[in-house]
PAZAPA-4460 file (N, C-alpha, C; in steps of 0.05 Angstrom, whole numbers, plus 32768, in hexadecimal, padded with zeros to 4 digits):
% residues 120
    n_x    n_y    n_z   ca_x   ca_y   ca_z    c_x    c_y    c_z   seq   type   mol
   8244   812B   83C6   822A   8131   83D1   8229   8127   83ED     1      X     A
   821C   8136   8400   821A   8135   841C   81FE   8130   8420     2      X     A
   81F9   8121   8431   81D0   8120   8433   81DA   8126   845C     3      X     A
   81D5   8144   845C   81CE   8148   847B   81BC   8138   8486     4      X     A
   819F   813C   847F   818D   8130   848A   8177   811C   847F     5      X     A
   8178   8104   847F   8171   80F5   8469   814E   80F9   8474     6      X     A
   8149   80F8   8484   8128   8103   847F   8120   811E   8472     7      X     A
   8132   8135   846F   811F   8146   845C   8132   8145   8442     8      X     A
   8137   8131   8434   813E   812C   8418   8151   814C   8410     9      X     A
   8158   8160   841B   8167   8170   8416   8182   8162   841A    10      X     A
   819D   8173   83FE   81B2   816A   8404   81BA   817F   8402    11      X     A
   81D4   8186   83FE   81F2   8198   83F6   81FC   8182   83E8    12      X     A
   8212   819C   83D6   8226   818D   83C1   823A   8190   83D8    13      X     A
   8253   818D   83DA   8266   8184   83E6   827C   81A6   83EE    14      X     A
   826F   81B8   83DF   827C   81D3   83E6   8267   81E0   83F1    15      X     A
   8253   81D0   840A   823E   81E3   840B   8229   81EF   83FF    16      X     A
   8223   81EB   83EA   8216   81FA   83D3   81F7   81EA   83E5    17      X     A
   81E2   81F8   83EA   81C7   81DE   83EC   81B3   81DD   83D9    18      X     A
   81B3   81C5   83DD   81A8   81B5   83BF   818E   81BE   83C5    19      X     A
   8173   81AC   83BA   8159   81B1   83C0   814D   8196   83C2    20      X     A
   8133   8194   83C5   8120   8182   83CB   811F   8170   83AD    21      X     A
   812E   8156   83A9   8128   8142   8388   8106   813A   8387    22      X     A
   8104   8137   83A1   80E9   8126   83A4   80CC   813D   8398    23      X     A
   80D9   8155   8397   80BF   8162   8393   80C2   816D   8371    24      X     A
   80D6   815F   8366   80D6   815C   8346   80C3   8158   833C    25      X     A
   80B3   8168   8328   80A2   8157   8313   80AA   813A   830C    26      X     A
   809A   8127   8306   80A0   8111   82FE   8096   80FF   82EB    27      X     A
   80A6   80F5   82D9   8098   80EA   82B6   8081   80E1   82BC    28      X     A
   806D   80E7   82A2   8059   80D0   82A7   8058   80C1   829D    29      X     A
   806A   80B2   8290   806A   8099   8278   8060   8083   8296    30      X     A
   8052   8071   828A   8048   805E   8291   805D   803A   827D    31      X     A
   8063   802D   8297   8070   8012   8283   8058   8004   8278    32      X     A
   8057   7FF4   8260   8045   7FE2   8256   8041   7FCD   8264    33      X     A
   8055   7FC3   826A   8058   7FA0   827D   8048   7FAA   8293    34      X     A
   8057   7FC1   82AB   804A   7FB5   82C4   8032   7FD1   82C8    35      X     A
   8038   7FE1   82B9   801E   7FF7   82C0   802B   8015   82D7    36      X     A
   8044   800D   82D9   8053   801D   82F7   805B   8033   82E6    37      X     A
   8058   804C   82F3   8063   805D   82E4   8085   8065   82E1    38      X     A
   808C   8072   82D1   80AC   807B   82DE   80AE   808D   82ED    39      X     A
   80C2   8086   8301   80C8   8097   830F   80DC   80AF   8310    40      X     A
   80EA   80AF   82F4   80FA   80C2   82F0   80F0   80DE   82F5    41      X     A
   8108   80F2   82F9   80F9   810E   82F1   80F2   8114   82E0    42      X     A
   80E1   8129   82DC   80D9   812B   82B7   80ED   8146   82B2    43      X     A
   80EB   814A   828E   8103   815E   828E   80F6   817A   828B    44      X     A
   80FC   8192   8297   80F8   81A9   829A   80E3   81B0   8285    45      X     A
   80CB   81B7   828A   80B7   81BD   8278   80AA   81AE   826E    46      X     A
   80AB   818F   8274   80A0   816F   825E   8099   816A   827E    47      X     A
   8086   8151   826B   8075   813A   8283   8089   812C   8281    48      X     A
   8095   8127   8267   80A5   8103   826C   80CC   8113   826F    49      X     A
   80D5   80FA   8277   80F4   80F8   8282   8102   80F4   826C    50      X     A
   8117   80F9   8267   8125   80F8   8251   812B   80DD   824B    51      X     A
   8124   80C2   8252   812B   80AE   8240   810C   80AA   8237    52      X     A
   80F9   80B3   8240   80DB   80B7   8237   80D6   80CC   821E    53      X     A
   80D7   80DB   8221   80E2   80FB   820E   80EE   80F1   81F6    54      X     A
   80FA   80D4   81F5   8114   80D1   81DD   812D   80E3   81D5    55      X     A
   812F   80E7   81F2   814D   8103   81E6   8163   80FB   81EC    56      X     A
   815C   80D8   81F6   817D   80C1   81FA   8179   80B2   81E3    57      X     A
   818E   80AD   81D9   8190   8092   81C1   81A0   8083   81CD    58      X     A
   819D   806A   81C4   81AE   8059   81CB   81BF   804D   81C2    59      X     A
   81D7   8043   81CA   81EB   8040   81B4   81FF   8050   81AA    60      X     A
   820D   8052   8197   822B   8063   8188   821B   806F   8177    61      X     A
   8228   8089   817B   8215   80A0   8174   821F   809E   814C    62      X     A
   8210   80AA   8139   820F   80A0   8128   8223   80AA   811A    63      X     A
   8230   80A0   8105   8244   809E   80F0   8263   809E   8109    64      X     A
   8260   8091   8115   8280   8086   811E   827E   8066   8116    65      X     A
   829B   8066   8116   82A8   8046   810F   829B   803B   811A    66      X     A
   8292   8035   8131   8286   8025   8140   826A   8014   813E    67      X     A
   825C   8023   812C   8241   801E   8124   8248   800F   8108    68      X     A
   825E   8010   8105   825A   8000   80DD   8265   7FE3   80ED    69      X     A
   8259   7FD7   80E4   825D   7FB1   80EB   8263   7FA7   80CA    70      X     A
   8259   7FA8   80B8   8261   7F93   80A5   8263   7FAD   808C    71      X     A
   8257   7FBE   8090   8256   7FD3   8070   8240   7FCB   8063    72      X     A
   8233   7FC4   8066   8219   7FBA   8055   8208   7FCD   804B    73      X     A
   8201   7FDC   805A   81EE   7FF5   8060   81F9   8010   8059    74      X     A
   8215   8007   8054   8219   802C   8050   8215   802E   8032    75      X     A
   8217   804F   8034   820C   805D   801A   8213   8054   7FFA    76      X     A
   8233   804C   7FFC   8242   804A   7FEC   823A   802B   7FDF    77      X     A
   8235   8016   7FFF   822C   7FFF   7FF4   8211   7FFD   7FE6    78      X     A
   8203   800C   7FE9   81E5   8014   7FE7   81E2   8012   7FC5    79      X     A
   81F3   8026   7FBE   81F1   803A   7FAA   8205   8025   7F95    80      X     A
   8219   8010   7FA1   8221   8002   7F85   8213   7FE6   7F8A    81      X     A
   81FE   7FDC   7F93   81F2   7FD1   7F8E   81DA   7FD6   7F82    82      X     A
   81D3   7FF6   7F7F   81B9   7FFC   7F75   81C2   8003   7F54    83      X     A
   81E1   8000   7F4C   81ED   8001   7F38   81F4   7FE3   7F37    84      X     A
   81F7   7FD1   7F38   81F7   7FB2   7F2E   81DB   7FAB   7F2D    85      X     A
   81C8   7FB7   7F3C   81AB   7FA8   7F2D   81A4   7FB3   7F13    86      X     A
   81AA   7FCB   7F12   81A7   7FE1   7EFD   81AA   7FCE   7EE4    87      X     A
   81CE   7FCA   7EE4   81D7   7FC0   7ECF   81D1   7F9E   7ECB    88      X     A
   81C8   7F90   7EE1   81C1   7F80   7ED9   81A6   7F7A   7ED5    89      X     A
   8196   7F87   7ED0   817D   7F8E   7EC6   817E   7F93   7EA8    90      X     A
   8191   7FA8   7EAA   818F   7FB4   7E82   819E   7F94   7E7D    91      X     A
   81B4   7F81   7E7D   81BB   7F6D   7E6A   81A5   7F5B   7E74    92      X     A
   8198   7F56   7E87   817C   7F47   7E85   8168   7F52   7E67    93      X     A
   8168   7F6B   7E66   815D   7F72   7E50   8160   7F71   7E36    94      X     A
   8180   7F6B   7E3B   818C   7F63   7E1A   8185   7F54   7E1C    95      X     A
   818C   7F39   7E2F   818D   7F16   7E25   8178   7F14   7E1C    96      X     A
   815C   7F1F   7E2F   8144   7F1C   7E1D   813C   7F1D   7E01    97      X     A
   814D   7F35   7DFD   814E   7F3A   7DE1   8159   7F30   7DCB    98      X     A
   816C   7F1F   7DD5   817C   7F15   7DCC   816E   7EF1   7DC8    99      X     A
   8167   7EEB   7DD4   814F   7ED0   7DDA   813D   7ED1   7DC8   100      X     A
   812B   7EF2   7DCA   8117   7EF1   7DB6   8124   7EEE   7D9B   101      X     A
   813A   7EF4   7D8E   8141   7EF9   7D76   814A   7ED8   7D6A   102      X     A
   8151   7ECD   7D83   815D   7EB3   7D78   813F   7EA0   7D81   103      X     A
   8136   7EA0   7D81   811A   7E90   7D84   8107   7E95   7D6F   104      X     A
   8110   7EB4   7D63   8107   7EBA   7D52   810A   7EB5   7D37   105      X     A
   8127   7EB2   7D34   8143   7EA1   7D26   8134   7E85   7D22   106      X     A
   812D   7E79   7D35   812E   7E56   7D3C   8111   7E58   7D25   107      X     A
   80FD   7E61   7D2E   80E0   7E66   7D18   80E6   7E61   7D06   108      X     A
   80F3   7E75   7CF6   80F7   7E77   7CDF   810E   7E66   7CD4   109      X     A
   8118   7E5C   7CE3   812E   7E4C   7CCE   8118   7E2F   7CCA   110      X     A
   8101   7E29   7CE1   80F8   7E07   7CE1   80E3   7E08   7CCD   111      X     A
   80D9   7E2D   7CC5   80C4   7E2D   7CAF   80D6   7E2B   7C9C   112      X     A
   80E7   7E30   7C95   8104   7E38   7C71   8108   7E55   7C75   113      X     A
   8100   7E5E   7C7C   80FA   7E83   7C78   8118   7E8B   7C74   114      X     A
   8124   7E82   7C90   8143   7E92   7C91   8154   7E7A   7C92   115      X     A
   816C   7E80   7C82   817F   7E68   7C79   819D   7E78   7C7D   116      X     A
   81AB   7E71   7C93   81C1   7E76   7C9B   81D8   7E62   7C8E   117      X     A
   81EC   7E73   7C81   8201   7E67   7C72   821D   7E66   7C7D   118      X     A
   822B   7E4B   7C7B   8244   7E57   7C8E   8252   7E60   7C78   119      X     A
   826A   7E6C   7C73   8284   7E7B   7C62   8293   7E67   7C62   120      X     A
***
């Protein structure tokens, strides 16, 4: 990029081609919270706001590359066999219960005489 004349903001690319006027760009209207200043980016073709305004930048490693998994915690696979260990340890929570009620139930009745367990 060449800037002939830095007072009328016109440039050329470097094969001659001439550029045009940046300064007479539409420009975002997002407003910052902190200081109240607007941005000064350009806005994108047809929109008030600029493309990090717009949300059409993310930030960061774009999603499902290596790069984004840190520990495996979160993925699907871990998801899904821990939503199968609560499972199962829920249903033998439900036996032992059952299993509690019967021997407590056991305990009753042997301190009334009712039930009399014999060893062989």
């Amino acid at each position: 990029m060449e800037n002939k004349n830095s007072g009328n903001r016109s440039w050329s690319i470097q094969n001659g081609i001439p550029g045009f006027d940046v300064s007479k760009l539409p420009r975002c209207t997002a407003t910052a919270k902190s200081t109240g200043k607007k941005c000064r980016r350009a806005a994108k073709k047809g929109r008030n706001f600029c493309g990090i305004h717009a949300g059409l930048y993310r930030p960061g490693q774009k999603k499902g590359t290596q790069a984004t998994l840190k520990h495996g915690y979160y993925t699907h696979q871990a998801l899904q066999e821990r939503r199968e260990a609560r499972a199962a340890m829920n249903s033998l929570n439900a036996v032992l219960e059952t299993i509690n009620r019967d021997l407590q139930s056991t305990k009753n009745l042997q301190t009334q005489g009712l039930f009399k367990y014999e060893h062989l």
